[in-house]
N, C-alpha and C positions, 0 to 999 in steps of 0.2 A: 254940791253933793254932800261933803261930809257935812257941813254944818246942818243941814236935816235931819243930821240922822246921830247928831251928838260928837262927831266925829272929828274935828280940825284937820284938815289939811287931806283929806282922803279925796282921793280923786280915783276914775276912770284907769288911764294908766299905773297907778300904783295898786290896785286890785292886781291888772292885767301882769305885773312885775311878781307881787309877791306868788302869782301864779303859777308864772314861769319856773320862781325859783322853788317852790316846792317841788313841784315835779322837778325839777334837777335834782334836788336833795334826797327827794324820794328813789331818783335811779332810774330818770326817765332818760330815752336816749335821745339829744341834742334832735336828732330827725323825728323822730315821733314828739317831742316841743314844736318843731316847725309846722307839725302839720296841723296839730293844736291849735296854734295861734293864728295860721292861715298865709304863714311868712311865706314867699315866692323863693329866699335864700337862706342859709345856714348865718351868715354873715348878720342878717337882721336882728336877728336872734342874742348875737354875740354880745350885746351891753347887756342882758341881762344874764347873763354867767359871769357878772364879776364877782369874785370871792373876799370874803373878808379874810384878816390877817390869820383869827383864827384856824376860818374854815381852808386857807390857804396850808395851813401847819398840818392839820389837821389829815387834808390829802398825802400830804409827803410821809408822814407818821403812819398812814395806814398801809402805803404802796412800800415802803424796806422796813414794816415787821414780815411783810410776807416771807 
C-alpha cells in the first residue's frame, strides 16, 4: 500500500492507529473510539492509548495545574 502511493512503510493498521489516536488527543471518549473502530471491548482498544514520554508529562502537567 504505501509504496503506491510514495509512502514507505504505511499500511492499513497504522492508518487505523494514528486514527485512533487522534480522536484520543482530540477528546474522544475511549467508548465512543470503541464503537468507531467496531472493537467488541475496551480492552482492544487499549494498545492504541499508549502515550509517549511527552504526552505522558504532558497529562500529569495539565491535571495539578488545575
Amino acid at each position: 500500500m504505501g509504496e503506491a502511493t510514495g509512502i514507505p512503510g504505511l499500511r492499513p493498521h497504522r492508518l487505523r492507529h494514528t486514527y485512533t489516536t487522534r480522536l484520543r488527543e482530540g477528546g474522544a471518549d475511549p467508548a465512543q473510539i470503541q464503537a468507531l473502530l467496531g472493537h467488541a471491548s475496551l480492552d482492544t482498544i487499549g494498545r492504541h492509548f499508549r502515550a509517549g514520554r511527552t504526552e505522558q508529562a504532558a497529562a500529569v502537567e495539565h491535571v495539578f495545574e488545575q
